[in-house]
C-alpha positions in Angstrom: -52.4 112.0 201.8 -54.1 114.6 200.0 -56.5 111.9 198.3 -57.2 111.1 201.9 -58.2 114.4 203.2 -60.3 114.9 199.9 -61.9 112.0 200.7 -62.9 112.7 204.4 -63.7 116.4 203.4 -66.1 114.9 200.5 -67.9 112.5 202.9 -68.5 115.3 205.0 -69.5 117.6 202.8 -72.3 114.3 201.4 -73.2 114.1 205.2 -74.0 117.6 205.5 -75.6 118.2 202.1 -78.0 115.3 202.8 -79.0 116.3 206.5 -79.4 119.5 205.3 -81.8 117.8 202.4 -83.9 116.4 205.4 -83.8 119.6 207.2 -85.5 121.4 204.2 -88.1 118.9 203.9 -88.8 117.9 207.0 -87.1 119.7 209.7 -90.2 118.5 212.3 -88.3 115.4 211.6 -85.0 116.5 212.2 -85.3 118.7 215.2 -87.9 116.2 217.2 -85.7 113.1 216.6 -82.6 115.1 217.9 -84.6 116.4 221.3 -87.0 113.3 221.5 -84.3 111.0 222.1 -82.0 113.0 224.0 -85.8 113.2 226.4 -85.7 109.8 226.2 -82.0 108.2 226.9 -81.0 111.3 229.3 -82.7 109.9 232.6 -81.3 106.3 232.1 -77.5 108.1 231.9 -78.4 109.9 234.8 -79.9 107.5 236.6 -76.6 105.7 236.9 -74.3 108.5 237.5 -76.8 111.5 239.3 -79.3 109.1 241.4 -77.2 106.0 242.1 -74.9 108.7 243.7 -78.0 110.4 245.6 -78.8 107.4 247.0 -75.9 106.1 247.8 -75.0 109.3 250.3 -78.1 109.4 251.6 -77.7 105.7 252.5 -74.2 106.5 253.5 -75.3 109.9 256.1 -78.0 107.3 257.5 -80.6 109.9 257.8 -83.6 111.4 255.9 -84.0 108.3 253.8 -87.3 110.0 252.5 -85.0 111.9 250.4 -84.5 108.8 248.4 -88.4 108.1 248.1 -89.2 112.0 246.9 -85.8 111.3 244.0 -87.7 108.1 243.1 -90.5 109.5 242.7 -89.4 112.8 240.8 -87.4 110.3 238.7 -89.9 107.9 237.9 -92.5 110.8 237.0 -89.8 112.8 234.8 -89.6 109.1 233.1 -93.0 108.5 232.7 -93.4 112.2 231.1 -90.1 111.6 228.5 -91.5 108.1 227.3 -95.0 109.9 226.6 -93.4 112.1 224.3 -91.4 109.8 222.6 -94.1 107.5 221.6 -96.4 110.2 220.5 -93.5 111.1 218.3 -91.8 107.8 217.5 -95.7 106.4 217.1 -97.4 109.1 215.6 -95.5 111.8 214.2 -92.1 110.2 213.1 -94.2 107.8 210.6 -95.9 110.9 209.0 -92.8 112.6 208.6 -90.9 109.7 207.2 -93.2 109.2 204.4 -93.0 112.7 203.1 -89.2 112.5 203.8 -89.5 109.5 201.0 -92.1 111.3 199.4 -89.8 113.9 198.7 -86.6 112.0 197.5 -88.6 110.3 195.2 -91.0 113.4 193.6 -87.1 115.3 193.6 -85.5 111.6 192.0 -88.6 111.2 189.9 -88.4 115.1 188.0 -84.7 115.6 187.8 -84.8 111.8 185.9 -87.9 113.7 183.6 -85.9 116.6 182.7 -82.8 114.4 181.9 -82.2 113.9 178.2 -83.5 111.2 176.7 -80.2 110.2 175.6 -78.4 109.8 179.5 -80.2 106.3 179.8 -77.6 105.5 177.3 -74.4 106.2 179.6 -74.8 103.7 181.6 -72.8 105.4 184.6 -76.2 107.8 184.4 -78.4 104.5 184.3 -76.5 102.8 187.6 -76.6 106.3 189.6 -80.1 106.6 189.1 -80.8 102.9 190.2 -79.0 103.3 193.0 -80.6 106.6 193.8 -83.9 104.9 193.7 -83.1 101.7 195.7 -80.4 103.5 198.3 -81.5 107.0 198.8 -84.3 106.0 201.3 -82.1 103.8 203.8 -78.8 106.3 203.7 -81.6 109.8 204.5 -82.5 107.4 207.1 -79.1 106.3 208.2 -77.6 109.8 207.9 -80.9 111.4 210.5 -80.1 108.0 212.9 -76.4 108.6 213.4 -76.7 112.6 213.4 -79.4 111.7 216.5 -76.8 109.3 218.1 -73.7 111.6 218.1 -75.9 114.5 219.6 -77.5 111.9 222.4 -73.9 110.7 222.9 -72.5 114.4 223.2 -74.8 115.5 225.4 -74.4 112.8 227.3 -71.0 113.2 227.8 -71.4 117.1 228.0 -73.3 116.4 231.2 -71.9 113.4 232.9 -68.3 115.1 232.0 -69.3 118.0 234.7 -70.5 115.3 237.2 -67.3 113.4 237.1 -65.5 117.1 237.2 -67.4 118.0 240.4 -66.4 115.3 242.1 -62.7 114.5 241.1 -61.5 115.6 237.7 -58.7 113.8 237.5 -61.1 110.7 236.3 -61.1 112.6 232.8 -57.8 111.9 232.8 -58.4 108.5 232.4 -60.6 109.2 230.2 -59.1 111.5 228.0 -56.5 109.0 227.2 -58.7 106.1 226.8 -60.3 108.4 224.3 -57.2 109.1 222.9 -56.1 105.7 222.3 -60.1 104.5 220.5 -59.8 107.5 218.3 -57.0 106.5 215.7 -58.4 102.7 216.3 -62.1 103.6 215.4 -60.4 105.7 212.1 -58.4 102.6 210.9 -61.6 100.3 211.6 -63.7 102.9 209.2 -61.3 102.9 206.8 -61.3 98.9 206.7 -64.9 99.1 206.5 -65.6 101.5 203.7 -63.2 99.0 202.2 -64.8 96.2 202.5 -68.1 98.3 201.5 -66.3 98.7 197.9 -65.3 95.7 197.9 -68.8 94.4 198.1 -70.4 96.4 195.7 -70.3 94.0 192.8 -71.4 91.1 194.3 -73.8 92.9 195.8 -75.1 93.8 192.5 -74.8 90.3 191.1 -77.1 89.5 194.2 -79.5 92.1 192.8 -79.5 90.5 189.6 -80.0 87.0 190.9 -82.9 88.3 192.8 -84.6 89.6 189.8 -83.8 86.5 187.5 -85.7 84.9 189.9 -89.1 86.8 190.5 -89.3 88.8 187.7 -91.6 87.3 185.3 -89.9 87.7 182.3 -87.4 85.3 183.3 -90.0 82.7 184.4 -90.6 80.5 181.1 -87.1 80.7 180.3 -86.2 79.2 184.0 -88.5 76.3 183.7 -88.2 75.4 180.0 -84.6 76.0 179.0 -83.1 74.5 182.3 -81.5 77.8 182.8 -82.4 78.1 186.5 -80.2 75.5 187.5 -76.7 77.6 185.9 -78.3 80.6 187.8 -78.8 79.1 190.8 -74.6 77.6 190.4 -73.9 81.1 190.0 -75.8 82.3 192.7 -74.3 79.5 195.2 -70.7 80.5 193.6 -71.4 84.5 194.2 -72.1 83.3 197.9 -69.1 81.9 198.2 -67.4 84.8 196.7 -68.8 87.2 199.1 -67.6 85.0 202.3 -63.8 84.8 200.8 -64.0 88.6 199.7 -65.1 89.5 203.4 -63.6 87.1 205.6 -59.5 89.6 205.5 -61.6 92.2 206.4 -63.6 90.4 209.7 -60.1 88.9 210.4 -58.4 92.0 210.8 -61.8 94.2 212.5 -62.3 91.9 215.4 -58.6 92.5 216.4 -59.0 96.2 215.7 -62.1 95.9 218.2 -60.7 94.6 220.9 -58.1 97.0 220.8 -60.2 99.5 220.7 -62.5 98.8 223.4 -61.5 96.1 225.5 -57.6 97.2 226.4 -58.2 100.6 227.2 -61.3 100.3 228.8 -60.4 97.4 230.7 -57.1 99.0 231.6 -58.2 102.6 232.1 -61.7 102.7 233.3 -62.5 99.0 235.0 -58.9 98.8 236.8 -57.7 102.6 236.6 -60.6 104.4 237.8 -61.3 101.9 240.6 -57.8 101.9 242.1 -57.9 105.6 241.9 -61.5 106.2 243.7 -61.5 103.2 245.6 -58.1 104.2 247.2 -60.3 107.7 248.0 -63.5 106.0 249.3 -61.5 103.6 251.7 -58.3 104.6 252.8 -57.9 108.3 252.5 -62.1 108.9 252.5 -61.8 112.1 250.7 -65.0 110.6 248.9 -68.4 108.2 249.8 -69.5 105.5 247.6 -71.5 107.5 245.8 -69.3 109.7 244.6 -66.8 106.2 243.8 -70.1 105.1 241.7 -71.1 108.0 239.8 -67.3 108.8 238.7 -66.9 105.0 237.9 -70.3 104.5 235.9 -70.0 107.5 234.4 -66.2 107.2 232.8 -67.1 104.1 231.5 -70.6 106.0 229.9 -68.0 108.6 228.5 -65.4 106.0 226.9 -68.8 104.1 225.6 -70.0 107.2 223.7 -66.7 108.5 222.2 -66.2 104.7 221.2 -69.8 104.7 219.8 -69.1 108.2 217.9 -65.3 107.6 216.7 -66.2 103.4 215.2 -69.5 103.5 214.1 -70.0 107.0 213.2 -66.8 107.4 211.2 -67.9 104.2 209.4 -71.4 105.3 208.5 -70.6 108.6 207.6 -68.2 107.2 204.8 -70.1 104.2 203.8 -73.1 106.7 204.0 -70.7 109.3 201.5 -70.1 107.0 198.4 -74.4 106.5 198.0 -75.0 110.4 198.8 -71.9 111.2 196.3 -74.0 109.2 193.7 -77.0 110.9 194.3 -75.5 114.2 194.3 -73.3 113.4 191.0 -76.7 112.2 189.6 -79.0 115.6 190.7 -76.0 117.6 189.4 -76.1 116.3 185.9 -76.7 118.9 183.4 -79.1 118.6 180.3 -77.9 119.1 177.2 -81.1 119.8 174.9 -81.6 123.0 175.1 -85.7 123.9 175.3 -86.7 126.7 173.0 -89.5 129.1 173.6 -91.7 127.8 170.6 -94.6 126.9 172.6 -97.0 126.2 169.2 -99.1 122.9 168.9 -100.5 122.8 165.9 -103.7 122.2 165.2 -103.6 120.2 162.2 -100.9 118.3 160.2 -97.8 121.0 158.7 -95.0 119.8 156.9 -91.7 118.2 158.6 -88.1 119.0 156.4 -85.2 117.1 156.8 -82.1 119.2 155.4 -78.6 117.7 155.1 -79.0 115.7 158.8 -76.6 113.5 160.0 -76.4 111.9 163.1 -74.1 109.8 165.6 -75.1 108.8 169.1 -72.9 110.5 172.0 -69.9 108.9 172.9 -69.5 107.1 169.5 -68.1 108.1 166.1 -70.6 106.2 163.7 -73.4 108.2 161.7 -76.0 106.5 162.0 -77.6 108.7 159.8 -75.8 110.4 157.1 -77.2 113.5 154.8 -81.2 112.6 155.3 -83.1 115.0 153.1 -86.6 114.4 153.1 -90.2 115.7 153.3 -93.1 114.8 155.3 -96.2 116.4 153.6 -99.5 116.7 155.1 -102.3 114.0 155.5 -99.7 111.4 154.3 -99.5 107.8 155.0 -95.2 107.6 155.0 -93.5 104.3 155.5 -89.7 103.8 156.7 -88.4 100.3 155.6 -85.2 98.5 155.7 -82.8 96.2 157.5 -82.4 95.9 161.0 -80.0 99.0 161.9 -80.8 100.8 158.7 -81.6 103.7 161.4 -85.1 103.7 160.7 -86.1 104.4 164.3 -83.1 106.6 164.6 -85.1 108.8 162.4 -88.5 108.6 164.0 -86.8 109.6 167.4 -84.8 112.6 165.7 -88.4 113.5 165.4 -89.8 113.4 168.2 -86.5 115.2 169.4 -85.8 112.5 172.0 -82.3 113.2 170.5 -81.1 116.3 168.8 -79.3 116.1 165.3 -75.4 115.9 165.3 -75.3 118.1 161.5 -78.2 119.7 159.6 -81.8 120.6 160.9 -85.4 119.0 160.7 -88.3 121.9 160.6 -91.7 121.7 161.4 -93.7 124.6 159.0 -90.1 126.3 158.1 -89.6 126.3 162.0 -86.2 124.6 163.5 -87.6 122.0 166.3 -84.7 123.3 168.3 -86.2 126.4 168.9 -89.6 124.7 171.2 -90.2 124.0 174.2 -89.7 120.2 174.7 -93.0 119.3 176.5 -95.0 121.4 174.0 -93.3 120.3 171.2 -94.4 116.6 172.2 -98.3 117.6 172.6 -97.8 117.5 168.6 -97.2 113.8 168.6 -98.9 110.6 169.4 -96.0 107.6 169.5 -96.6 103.8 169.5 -92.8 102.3 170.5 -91.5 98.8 169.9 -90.9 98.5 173.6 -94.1 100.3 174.5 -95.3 99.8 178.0 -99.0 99.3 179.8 -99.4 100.8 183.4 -100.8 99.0 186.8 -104.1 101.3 185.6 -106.9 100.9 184.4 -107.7 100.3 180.6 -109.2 103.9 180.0 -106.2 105.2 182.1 -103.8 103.4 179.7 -105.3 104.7 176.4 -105.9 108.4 177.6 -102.7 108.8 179.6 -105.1 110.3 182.4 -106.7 109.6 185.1 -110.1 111.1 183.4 -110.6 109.3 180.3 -113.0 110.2 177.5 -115.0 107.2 177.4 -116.5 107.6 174.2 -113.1 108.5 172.8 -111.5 105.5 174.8 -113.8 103.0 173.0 -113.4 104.6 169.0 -109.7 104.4 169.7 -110.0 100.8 170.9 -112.4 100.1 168.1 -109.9 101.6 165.4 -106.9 99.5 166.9 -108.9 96.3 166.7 -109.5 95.5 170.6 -112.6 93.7 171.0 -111.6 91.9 174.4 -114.8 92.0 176.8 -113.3 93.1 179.8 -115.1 92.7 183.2 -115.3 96.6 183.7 -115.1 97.9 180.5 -112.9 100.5 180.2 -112.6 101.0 183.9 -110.9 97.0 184.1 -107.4 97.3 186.0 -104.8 96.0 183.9 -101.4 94.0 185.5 -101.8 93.1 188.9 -99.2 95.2 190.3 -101.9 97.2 192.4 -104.7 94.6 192.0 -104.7 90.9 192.2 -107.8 90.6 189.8 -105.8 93.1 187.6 -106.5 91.9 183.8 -103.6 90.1 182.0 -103.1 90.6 178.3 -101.2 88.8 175.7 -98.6 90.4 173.3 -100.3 91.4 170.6 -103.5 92.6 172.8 -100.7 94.7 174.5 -99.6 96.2 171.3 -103.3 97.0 170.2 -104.0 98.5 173.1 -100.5 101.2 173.1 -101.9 101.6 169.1 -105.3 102.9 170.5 -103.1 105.4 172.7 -102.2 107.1 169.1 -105.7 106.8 167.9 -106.9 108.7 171.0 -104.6 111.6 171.4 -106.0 114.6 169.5 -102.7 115.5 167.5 -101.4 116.1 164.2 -99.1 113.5 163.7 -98.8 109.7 164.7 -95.9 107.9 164.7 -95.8 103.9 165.2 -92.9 101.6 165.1 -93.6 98.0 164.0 -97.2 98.8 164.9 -98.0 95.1 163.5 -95.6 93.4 165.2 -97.4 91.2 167.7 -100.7 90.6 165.5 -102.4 88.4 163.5 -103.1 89.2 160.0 -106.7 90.0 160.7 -106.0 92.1 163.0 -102.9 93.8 160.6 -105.1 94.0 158.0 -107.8 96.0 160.6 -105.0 98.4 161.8 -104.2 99.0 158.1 -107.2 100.3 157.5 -107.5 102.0 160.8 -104.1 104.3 159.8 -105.7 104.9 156.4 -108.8 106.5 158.2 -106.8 108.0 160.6 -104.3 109.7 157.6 -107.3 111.9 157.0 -107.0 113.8 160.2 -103.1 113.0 160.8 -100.1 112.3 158.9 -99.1 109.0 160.1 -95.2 107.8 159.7 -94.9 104.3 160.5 -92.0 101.4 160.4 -92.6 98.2 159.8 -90.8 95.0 158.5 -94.0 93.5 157.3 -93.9 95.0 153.5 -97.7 94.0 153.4 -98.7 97.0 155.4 -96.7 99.5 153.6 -98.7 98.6 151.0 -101.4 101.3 151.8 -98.7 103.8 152.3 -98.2 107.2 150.0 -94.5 107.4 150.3 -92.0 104.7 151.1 -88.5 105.5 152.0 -86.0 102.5 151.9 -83.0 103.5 154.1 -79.8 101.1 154.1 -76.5 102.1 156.4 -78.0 105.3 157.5 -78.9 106.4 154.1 -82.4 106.7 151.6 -81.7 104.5 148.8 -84.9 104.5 147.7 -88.2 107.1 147.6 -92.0 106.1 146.0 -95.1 105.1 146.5 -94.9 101.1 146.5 -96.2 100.9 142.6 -92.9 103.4 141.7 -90.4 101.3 144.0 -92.0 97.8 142.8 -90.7 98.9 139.0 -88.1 100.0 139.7 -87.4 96.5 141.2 -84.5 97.2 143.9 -83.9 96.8 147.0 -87.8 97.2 148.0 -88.9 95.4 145.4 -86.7 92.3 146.4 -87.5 92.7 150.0 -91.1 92.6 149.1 -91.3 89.6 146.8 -89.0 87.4 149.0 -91.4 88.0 151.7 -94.5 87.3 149.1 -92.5 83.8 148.6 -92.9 83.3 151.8 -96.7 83.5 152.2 -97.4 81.4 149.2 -95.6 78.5 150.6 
């Protein structure tokens, strides 16, 4: 029971924290979709309760039936004046304030993901809340505003109808109150079947999600038509269909019975026969009351029973199925950072030496060094090359660096100065990175290089010349690249890609450049070009790079050869080569290689 209660109390709570989210954002929003609506729907409720009973006694009197033609009108003109003001604001105002409405869950989405540690993409908890923030958070604002606008247009509805039905005979609430009585405990067991089946659906949902993107994401489409693999998805996809009808079905079976219940008995009992004995009996055999008055307490009991059934279903089922995507978005804005930002706010202006002393490190949530006692000095101006297996923790290191993760023992210092103690976004301006999963941007090619929407274009094209990009594109440096904004957007292979994230490190006026597996995707031409590029580019910066190609690391000063999260071996490639180890056998078993 007191899992229940928690329960209810937390949906509320995610109900009010989001509408109060809206409110602060765009309370235009809020307060005109609450009044507008109420404009709107309140002189259809009273038509059939206030004016069908005007009518009706002045039909009944048989006199002054101009009465009925002034009510028309006065009616039809309060009509006309309530549905010009909702379609200003449902036309013209509502779609303004939606957009900044999304415009401000995604700007607050977008820089509480920013401030996050680098490391959260790793829990996987943090990955799914933050997907489902993105994809959900725009339908449940919108959901909570709807149903907050439909339980105030119900209440006031049944605020004034209520004192009709009281002016004319109040023991017709007593009909309704225990019709209402009845629906209320229904509509709470159909909520809680529904948030139910809600759960229950999740994961299929998500396997529909995934389905969907095997199939229109691009980097799925080779594999779909070559391998056959489309065909197993597709059985899968057919079988999670089925899964979804068999996992629903107990709950339908069991809703439509609740339903009925709800509504049907109690209104056909209580409203439909009740009422109409009751007021009929009055209008015709006792005549305490005219037709009108028979009408208006008959129409509007049956209003009342509509709204409290509207409010105590559907209501108590959104505001729960609503509570589980607001709790992840909550749980996910709540989520603390756990690298500290120092006050350090230095960028240095040329290279300065980087210390390793004594570091270690695991990854959170695991027990594993991945890096054990790394001692090591960067000097400045120095080509520095990490080799070694796959999992050696080569890019482990580069990222300790760049203090996407902090160290778990020891400390790395930039110029005798602990990283720890800088600001994070100031500390970065010191570094130009080229990743192995780099990325290119619906932008254009200036845009990509520069990071900026105001590109130096004389810098833009010695970067591109120093990464070996010679591509003539139809607008130069202003060509759109992907065609996720533009359909004549410029497609690029891999290793043009990869040239053109190298040129982002060219570009960037900072000290030191980091690339992993900078060669990875080009030709030996064009390996040989960006070897020489990095030498040029070690006069300004001191370039640390990873690779798996031993040819490049030819040109490099210092080589460090790390095996199971340890150096093994340290030198320039002429030192390592006699003292024929590990390096030394890497690097003639890939020589054998190019001689056959």
């Amino acid at each position: 029971m007191k899992n229940k209660k928690k329960e209810k109390v937390s949906s509320l709570k995610n109900y009010v924290y989001m509408l109060k989210f809206i409110s602060k954002h765009t309370p235009l929003l809020v307060v005109g979709y609450l009044l507008i609506d109420v404009l709107g729907n309140l002189p259809w409720t009273l038509s059939n309760v206030v004016l069908l009973k005007y009518i009706l006694d002045v039909v009944a009197d048989g006199t002054g039936y101009e009465r009925i033609l002034f009510a028309l009108i006065f009616f039809v003109a309060f009509v006309i004046i309530t549905n010009l003001l909702t379609t200003v604001f449902y036309e013209i105002t509502m779609p303004k304030q939606k957009e900044k409405l999304y415009y401000a869950i995604y700007r607050t989405i977008y820089e509480k993901a920013a401030k996050m540690d680098y490391e959260a993409y790793d829990n996987p908890e943090y990955y799914n809340d933050l997907v489902l923030a993105m994809n959900s958070m725009n339908e449940r604002a919108y959901s909570v505003l709807s149903n907050t606008q439909s339980i105030f247009t119900e209440f006031i509805g049944i605020v004034t109808i209520g004192a009709v039905i009281i002016s004319i005979d109040p023991v017709c609430l007593l009909f309704v109150a225990v019709c209402v009585a009845f629906m209320i405990p229904v509509g709470r067991v159909i909520a809680k079947i529904n948030v139910k089946r809600t759960e229950a659906m999740i994961p299929l949902d998500r396997k529909n999600l995934y389905f969907s993107r095997v199939f229109y994401l691009q980097d799925y489409a080779k594999e779909l038509r070559l391998s056959g693999a489309g065909e197993m998805i597709e059985r899968r996809y057919n079988k999670n269909i089925f899964d979804r009808i068999d996992t629903i079905m107990p709950f339908l079976s069991k809703q439509w019975k609740l339903y009925f219940c709800q509504e049907a008995l109690p209104m056909t009992l209580l409203i439909y026969l009740g009422i109409t004995l009751l007021m009929g009996y009055k209008a015709i055999v006792t005549k305490e009351i005219g037709l009108g008055d028979f009408a208006a307490t008959f129409n509007g009991a049956t209003s009342i029973s509509n709204s409290v059934f509207a409010i105590t279903s559907q209501f108590a089922i959104h505001i729960r199925e609503n509570g589980l995507y607001i709790e992840k978005f909550r749980k996910f804005m709540n989520a603390k950072e756990k690298m500290i930002s120092g006050s350090n706010t230095t960028v240095f202006e040329k290279p300065v030496t980087i210390k390793f002393q004594n570091v270690s490190f695991k990854y959170p949530g695991t027990e594993k060094y991945v890096l054990k006692n790394i001692n090591l000095e960067l000097t400045p101006y120095k080509k520095i090359a990490l080799v070694g297996y796959n999992g050696a923790g080569k890019t482990t290191l580069t990222n300790l660096i760049l203090r996407l993760y902090d160290v778990t023992e020891g400390a790395i210092t930039i110029n005798g100065v602990d990283i720890r103690e800088w600001d994070i976004k100031e500390y970065h301006k010191n570094f130009a990175a080229v990743f192995q999963d780099f990325s290119l941007f619906g932008a254009t090619l200036g845009e990509n290089i520069s990071m900026d929407d105001k590109p130096d274009e004389k810098r833009t094209e010695e970067a591109l010349e120093k990464a070996s990009f010679y591509r003539e594109l139809p607008n130069g440096t202003d060509s759109i690249l992907l065609r996720e904004f533009d359909d004549d957007g410029v497609s690029l292979s891999g290793g043009e890609a990869q040239k053109i994230a190298i040129a982002r490190a060219f570009y960037k006026d900072c000290p030191f450049a980091i690339l992993d597996e900078p060669s990875a995707n080009l030709d030996p031409v064009a390996e040989y070009s960006l070897n020489q590029s990095m030498a040029k580019a070690a006069d300004r910066k001191t370039v640390i790079f990873i690779s798996h190609r031993l040819s490049t690391t030819v040109m490099a000063d210092e080589i460090y050869m790390l095996e199971k999260g340890e150096i093994i071996e340290h030198g320039s490639h002429d030192e390592l080569m006699s003292l024929d180890g590990k390096y030394a056998y890497m690097f003639r078993l890939q020589a054998e290689k190019y001689k056959k």
